[in-house]
C-alpha positions in Angstrom: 0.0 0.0 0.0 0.9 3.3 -0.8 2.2 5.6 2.1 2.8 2.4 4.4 6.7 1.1 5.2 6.9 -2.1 7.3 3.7 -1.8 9.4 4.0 2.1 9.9 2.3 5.1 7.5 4.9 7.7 6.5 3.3 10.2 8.6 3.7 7.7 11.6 7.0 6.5 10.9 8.2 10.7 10.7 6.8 10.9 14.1 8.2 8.6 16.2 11.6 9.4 14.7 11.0 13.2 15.6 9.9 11.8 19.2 12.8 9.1 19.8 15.5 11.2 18.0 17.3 13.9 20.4 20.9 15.3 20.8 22.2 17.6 23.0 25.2 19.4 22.0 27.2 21.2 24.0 30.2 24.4 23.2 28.4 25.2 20.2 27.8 22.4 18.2 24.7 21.3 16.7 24.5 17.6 15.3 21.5 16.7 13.0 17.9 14.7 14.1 17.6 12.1 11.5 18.5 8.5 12.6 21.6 7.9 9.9 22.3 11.3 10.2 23.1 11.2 13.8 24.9 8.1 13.2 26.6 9.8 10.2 27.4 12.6 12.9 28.5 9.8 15.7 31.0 8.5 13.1 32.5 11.7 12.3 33.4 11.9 16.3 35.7 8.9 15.6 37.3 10.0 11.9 37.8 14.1 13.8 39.6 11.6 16.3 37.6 12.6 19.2 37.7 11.1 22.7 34.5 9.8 24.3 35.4 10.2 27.6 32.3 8.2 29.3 28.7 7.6 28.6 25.6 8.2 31.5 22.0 6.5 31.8 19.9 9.0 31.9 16.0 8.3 32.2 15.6 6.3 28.6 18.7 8.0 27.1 22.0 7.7 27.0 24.5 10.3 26.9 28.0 10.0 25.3 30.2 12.8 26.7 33.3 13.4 24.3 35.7 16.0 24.6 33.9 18.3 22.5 30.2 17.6 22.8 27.6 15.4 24.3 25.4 13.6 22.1 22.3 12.1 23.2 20.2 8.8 22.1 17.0 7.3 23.2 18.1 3.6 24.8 15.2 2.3 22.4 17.6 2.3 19.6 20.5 0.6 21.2 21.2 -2.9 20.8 23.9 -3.0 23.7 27.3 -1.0 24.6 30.3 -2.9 24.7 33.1 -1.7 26.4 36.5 -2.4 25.7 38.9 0.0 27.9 41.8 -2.5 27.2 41.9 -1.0 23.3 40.7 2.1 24.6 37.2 1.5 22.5 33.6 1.0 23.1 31.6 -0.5 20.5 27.9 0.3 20.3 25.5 -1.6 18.5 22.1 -0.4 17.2 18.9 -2.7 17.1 19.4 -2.0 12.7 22.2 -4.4 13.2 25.2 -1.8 12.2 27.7 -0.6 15.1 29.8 2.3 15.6 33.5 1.4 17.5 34.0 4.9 19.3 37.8 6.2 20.5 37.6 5.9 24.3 39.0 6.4 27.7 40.8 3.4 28.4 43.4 1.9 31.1 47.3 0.9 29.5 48.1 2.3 26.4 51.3 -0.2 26.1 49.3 -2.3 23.4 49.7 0.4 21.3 53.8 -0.5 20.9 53.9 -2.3 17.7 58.3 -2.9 17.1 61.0 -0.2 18.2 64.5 -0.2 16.1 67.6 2.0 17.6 69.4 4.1 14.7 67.5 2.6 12.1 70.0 4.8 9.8 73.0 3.4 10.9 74.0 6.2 11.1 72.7 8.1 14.3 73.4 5.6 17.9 71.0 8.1 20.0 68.4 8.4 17.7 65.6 5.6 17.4 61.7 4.8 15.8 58.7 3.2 17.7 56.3 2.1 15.4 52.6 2.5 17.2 49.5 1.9 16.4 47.2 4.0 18.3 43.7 4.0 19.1 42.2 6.0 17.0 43.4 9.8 15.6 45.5 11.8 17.7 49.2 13.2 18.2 52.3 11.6 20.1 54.6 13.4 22.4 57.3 12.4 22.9 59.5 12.6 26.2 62.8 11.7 26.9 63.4 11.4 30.1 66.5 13.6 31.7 68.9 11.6 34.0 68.1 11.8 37.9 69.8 15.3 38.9 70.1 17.2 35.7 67.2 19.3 33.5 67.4 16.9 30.4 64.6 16.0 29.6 63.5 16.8 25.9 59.6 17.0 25.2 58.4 17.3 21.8 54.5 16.8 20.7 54.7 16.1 17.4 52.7 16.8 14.3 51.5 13.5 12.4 47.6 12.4 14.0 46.9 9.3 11.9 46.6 6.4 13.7 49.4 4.3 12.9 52.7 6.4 13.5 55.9 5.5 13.3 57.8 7.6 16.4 61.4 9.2 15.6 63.1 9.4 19.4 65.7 11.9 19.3 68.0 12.9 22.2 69.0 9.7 23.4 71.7 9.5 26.2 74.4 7.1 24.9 75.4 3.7 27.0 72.1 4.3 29.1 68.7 2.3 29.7 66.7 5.4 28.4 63.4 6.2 29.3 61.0 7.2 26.9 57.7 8.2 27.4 55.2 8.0 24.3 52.1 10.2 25.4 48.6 10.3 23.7 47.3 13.4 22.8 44.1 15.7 21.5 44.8 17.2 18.3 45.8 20.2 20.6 47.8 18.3 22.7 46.1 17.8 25.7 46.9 14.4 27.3 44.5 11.3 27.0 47.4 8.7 28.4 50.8 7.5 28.2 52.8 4.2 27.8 56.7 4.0 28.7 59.1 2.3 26.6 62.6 1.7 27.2 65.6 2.1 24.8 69.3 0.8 26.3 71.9 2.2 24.3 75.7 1.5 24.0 78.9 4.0 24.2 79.6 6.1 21.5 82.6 4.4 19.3 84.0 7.7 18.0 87.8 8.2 17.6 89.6 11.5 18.0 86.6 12.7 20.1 86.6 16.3 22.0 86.6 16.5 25.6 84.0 18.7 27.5 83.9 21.0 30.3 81.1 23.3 31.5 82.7 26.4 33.5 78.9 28.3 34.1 75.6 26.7 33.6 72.6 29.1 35.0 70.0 26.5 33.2 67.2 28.5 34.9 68.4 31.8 32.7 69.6 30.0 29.7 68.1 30.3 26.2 66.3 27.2 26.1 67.9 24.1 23.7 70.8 22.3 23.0 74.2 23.2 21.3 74.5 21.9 17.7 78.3 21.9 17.4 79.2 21.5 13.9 82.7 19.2 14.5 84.9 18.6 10.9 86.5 15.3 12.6 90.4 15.2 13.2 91.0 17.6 10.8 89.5 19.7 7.1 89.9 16.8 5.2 88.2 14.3 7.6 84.4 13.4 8.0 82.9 16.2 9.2 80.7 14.5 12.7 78.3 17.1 14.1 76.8 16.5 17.3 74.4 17.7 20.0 75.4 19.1 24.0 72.6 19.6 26.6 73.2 22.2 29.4 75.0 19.5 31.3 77.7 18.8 28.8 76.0 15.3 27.3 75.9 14.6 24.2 72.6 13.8 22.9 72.7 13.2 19.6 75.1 12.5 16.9 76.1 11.4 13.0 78.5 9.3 12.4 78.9 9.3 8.4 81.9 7.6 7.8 79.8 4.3 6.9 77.3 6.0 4.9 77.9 5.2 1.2 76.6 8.8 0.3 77.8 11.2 2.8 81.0 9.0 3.8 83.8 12.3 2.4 81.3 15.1 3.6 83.5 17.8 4.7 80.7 20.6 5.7 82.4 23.8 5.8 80.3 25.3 7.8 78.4 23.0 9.6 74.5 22.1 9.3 71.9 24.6 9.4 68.3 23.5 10.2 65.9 23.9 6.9 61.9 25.4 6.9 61.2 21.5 6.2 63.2 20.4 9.8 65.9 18.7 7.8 69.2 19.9 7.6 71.1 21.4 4.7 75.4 21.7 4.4 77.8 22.4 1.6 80.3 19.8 1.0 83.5 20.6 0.9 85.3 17.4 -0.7 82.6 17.0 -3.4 81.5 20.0 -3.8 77.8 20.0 -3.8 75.2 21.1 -2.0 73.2 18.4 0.7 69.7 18.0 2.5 70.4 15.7 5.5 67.5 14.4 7.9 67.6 14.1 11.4 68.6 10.8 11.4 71.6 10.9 8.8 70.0 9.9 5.9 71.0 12.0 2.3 67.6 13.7 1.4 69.1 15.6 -1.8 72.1 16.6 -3.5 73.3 19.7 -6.1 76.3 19.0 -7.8 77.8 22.0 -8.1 80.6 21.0 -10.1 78.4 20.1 -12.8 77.0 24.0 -13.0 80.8 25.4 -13.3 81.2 26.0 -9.7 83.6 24.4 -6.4 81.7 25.4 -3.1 83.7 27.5 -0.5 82.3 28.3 3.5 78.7 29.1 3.1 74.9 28.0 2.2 72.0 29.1 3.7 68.2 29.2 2.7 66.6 32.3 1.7 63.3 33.3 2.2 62.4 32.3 -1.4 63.4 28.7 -0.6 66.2 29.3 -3.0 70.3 28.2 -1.5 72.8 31.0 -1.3 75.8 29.9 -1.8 79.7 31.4 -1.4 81.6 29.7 -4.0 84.7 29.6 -6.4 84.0 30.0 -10.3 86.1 27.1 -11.5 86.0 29.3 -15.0 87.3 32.8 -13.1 90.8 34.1 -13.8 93.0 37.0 -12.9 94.6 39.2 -15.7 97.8 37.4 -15.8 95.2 34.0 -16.4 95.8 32.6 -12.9 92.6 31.4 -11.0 91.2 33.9 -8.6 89.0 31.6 -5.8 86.7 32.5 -3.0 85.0 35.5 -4.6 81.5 34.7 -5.8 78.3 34.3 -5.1 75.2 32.2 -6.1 71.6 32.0 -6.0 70.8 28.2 -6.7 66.5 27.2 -7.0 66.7 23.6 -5.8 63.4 22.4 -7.6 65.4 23.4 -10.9 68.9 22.8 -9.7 70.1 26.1 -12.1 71.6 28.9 -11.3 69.3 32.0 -11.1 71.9 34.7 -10.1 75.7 35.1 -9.8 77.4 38.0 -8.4 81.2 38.2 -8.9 82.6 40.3 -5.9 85.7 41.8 -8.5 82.6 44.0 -9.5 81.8 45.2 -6.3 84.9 44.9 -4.3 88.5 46.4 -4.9 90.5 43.6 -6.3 93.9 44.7 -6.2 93.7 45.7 -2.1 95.4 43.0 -0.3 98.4 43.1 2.2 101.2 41.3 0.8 103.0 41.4 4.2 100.4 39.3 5.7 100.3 35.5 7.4 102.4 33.4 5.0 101.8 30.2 7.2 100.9 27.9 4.3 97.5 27.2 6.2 95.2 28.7 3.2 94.9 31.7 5.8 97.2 34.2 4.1 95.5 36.8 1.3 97.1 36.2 -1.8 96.3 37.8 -5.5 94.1 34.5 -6.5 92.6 34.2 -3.2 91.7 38.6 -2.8 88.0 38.1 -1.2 88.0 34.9 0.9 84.0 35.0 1.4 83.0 33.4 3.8 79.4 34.4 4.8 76.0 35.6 2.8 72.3 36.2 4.6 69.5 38.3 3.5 69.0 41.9 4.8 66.0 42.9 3.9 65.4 43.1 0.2 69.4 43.2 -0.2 72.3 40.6 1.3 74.9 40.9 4.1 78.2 39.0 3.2 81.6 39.1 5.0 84.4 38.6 3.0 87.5 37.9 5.4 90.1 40.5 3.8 87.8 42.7 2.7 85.2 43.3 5.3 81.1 43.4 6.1 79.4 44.3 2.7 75.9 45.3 2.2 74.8 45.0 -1.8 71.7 44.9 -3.9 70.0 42.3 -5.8 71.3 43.7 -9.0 75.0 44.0 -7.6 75.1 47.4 -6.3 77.5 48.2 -3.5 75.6 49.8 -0.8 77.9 50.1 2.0 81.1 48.5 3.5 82.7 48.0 7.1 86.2 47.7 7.0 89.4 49.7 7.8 89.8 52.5 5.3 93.2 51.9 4.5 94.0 50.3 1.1 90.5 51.0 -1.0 90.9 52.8 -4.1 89.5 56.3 -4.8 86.3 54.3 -6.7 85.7 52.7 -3.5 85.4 55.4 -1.1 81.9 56.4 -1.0 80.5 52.9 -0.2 83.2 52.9 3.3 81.0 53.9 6.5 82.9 56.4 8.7 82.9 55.5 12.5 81.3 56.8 15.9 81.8 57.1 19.2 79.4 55.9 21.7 78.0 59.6 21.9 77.7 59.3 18.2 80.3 61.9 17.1 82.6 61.0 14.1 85.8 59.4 15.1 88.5 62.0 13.2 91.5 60.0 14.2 93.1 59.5 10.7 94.7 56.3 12.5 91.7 54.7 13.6 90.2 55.6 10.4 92.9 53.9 8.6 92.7 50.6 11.1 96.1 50.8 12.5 94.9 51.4 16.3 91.1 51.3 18.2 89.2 54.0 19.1 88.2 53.4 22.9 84.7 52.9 21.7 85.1 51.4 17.9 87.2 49.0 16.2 86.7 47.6 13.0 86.5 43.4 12.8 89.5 41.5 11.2 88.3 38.6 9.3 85.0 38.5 10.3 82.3 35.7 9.8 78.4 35.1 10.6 77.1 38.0 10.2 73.3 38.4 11.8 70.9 40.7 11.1 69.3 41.6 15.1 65.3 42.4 15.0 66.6 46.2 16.1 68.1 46.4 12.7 71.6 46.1 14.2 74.2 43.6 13.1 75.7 41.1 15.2 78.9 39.6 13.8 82.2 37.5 14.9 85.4 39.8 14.6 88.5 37.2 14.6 90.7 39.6 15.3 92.8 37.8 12.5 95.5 40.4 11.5 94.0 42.9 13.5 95.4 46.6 12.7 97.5 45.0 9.9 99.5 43.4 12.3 100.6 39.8 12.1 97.6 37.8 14.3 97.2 34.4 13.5 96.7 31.1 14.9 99.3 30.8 17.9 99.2 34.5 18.7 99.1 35.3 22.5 98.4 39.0 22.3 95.3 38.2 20.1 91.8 38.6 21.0 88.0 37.5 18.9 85.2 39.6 20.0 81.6 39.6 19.2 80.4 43.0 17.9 77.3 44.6 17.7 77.2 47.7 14.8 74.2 50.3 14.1 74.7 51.4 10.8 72.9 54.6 9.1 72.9 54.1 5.3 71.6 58.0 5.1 74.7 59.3 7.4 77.0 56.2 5.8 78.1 55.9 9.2 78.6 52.7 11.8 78.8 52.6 15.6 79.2 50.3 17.5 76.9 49.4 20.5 78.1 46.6 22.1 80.7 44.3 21.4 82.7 41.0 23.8 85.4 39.3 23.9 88.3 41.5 24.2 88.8 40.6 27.9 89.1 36.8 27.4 92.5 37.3 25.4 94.0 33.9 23.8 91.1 32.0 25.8 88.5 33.9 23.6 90.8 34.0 20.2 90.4 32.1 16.8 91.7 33.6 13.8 89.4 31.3 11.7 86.4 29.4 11.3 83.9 30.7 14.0 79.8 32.6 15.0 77.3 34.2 16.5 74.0 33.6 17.2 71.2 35.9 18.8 69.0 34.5 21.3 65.5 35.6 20.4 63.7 34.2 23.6 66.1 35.5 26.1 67.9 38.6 24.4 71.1 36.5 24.8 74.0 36.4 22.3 76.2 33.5 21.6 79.9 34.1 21.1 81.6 30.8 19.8 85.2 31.1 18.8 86.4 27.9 17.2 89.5 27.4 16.3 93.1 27.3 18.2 91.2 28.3 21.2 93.1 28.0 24.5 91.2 25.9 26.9 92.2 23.6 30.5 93.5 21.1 28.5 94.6 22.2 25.7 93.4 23.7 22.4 90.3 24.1 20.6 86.8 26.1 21.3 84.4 27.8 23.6 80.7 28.4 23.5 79.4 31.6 25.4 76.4 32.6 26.2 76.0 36.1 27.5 73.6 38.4 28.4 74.4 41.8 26.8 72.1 44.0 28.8 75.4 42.8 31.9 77.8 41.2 30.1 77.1 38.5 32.5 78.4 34.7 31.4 74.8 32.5 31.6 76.4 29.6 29.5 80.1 28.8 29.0 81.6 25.4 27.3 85.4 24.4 26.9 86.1 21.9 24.1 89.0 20.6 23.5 89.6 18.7 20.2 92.1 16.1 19.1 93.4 18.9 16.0 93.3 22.8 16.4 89.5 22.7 15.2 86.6 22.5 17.7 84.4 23.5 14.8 82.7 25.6 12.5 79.7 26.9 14.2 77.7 26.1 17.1 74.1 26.7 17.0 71.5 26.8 20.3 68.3 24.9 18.8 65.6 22.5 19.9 66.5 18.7 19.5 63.3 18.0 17.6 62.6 20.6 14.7 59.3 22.7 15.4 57.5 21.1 12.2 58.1 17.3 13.0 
């Protein structure tokens, strides 16, 4: 009969469903009346991964409470409710024979543990993965557990909320029964429940390994993080082996590359530097290309920079663009006599493409011919010569322009087009073209220094110096520039490695481009002598959560036992030390660069 369905009338049918059908939502949501619609609506509880936190008989309802709503039924639909808090689910099943399996507060979340492998790389002994299958959708955090007595525990939630997961662990503590706690989050991650697992590794077998000593450790005041120290091995030609230091001097995680069929020569010349995508990128210094490294050692990508015409010197970094910057050496540049000039250009490289987008030669912004011929002749690659002019070492962005430094030449601002906008660097030497781009100093009262020596570089002003082979230069949010001065040949005397009447300093300059003058507002260092000193190699690094600055000379540095680097964190409102770190490596290099980060990279 028309208008009848299974003993009911239409008209009947709609209004038992509109009696029997409720729900109640709470914060704001509404759900829909229908039958399959509120099932529909049930279901998309579990697919938004949304916890039901408990369920409540009341009168001929029930009520399912879940993080983010209640949603009511009429018990006259229900089959039966199955709980199964061992899986963290409860099933329930409607008199229509279909059944819903809802994500629910449960007891041990170890079930979830599926297989765990330590270094799966090979290449990484503190790193590790848990598989897990968890569930239902959510995020993992992850928790390292510190050792009784110190503050190093690392906790990172991390981004990925499908249900099966595998887990990277990070920040391992090496020949230790490590504790590692896998907690189960909300997609904001608010806890739900944890399981533990444990992860035992064995001694680090590295050879030629620096020693460690922590002279100040104010962990309360420090900028929060661990030290990425960008090691080259025993010396410039061996496998570079970059590692991680908590506060308390452990090392916490490291690559060991010299049994990695792709990265086994990698000599990075400056160290790694932590992409937008978390992984990290280096220039290679044996092969000359340009590599993407994950966390766990693996090679991502490579450039071959050889193939484009070009050997890579000192520096890469990653623009804003996503494009690579890259100091290099035209293999194809000459001087006028047809001998090879090195070290003194600069690429823009768009890694989708792999090609070249723009090349700056520094002979067309800088004053070729100004070099000190009287200068360190040690044979160590550290002496200016006519082929090796520029030595640049450094490029970043400043703004719509770059910052370079170029260690014989100075701290160079220039346009995208090649323009010179302004240099920092003793006056003495440039050519008559070049004189309008040189900055003229300030006191600290902001009055031009007139002292034709200081000028000139051959002594310090009480409040200004210029920087001697500089390196790292940082753009500060103020505007300000933050850079290394090495102190190498400092005032065109001969300062080089073994000096003891050398110095390194950090320096902070405020530079008007209207006035085309520099000042200089803070600067450290000077104080600490041959303790503070590297004529090579080298950074800074500005704080931004505390303000702090990092000074980290690297090279030749004295230390308690012997020679290598420091790490020192200072706060520049007191010059107060907050941080300081001895190294002491097995050859004159401690490293490159030492960077404060998080273990974990924010986007994991």
């Amino acid at each position: 009969m028309i208008g009848k369905r299974r003993g009911y009338t239409l008209k009947t049918g709609m209004l038992c469903l509109a009696f029997l059908f409720f729900i109640a939502c709470k914060k704001d949501q509404v759900l829909p009346s229908a039958g399959t619609e509120f099932q529909n609506s049930l279901e998309s509880m579990v697919n938004n991964g949304i916890l039901l936190q408990r369920y409540t008989k009341e009168k001929e309802n029930y009520v399912f409470h879940f993080e983010t709503a209640d949603i009511t039924v009429p018990e006259a639909l229900l089959l039966n409710i199955q709980e199964q808090p061992d899986l963290w689910k409860t099933v329930v099943n409607f008199k229509d024979k279909t059944s819903l399996s809802l994500l629910s507060k449960g007891n041990s979340l170890d079930f979830i543990i599926k297989d765990k492998a330590l270094n799966p790389s090979g290449y990484n002994p503190l790193s590790a993965t848990v598989e897990v299958l968890l569930p239902g959708r959510g995020r993992v955090q992850v928790i390292v557990e510190g050792k009784p007595g110190t503050k190093g525990t690392i906790t990172h939630l991390l981004s990925a909320s499908n249900p099966r997961q595998v887990i990277p662990i990070f920040g391992l503590y090496a020949n230790y029964n490590n504790q590692v706690d896998l907690v189960f989050t909300d997609m904001e991650g608010k806890e739900r429940g944890r399981t533990r697992v444990q992860i035992q590794t064995a001694a680090l077998d590295v050879k030629a390994f620096p020693t460690f000593e922590t002279v100040v450790a104010q962990q309360d005041r420090m900028e929060p993080g661990v030290n990425l120290v960008s090691y080259p091995g025993e010396s410039e030609l061996d496998v570079s082996c970059p590692y991680m230091l908590d506060a308390d001097g452990e090392v916490r995680w490291i690559l060991q590359l010299k049994t990695s069929a792709k990265l086994q020569r990698l000599a990075a010349s400056i160290g790694l530097k932590r992409m937008k995508n978390g992984n990290f990128l280096s220039g290679d210094g044996q092969d000359s290309r340009i590599v993407e490294i994950d966390m766990f050692g693996n090679l991502v990508k490579e450039w071959d920079l050889k193939k484009l015409g070009y050997t890579f010197h000192h520096e890469v970094t990653e623009a804003s663009n996503g494009n690579f910057l890259i100091t290099v050496s035209k293999s194809a540049a000459r001087l006028l006599n047809g001998k090879s000039r090195i070290n003194d250009h600069i690429i823009e490289l768009n890694p989708l493409s792999g090609m070249v987008i723009k090349e700056w030669d520094l002979v067309n912004m800088l004053d070729s011919a100004r070099y000190d011929h009287g200068g360190d002749l040690s044979g160590l690659n550290f002496s200016q010569t006519a082929g090796n002019w520029a030595h640049n070492n450094s490029i970043a962005e400043h703004g719509a322009n770059f910052l370079a430094t170029v260690r014989f030449q100075g701290i160079t601002s220039f346009t995208r087009g090649g323009t010179m906008k302004w240099i920092i660097s003793p006056h003495k030497g440039w050519a008559a073209a070049y004189q309008q781009n040189l900055l003229s100093p300030l006191d600290a009262q902001g009055n031009l220094i007139t002292d034709a020596r200081v000028i000139s570089g051959e002594i310090a002003h009480p409040d200004f110096d210029w920087s001697w082979g500089p390196h790292t230069p940082v753009l500060m949010p103020n505007g300000n520039i933050l850079v290394f001065d090495n102190g190498y040949n400092r005032h065109f005397k001969n300062v080089t490695l073994g000096s003891t009447n050398a110095h390194s300093r950090i320096v902070e300059y405020k530079v008007d481009e209207l006035k085309r003058t520099v000042q200089q507002v803070w600067a450290y260092g000077e104080s600490r002598g041959a303790n503070g000193f590297s004529a090579a190699l080298s950074g800074v690094q500005y704080l931004s959560k505390t303000g702090h600055v990092m000074f980290c000379p690297g090279m030749g540095v004295k230390t308690n036992k012997g020679l290598g680097g420091r790490v020192v964190e200072i706060d520049p409102k007191t010059n107060e030390v907050i941080y300081e770190l001895e190294i002491t490596a097995p050859s004159m290099s401690a490293f490159h660069r030492v960077t404060r980060m998080s273990v974990y990279p924010n986007n994991m």
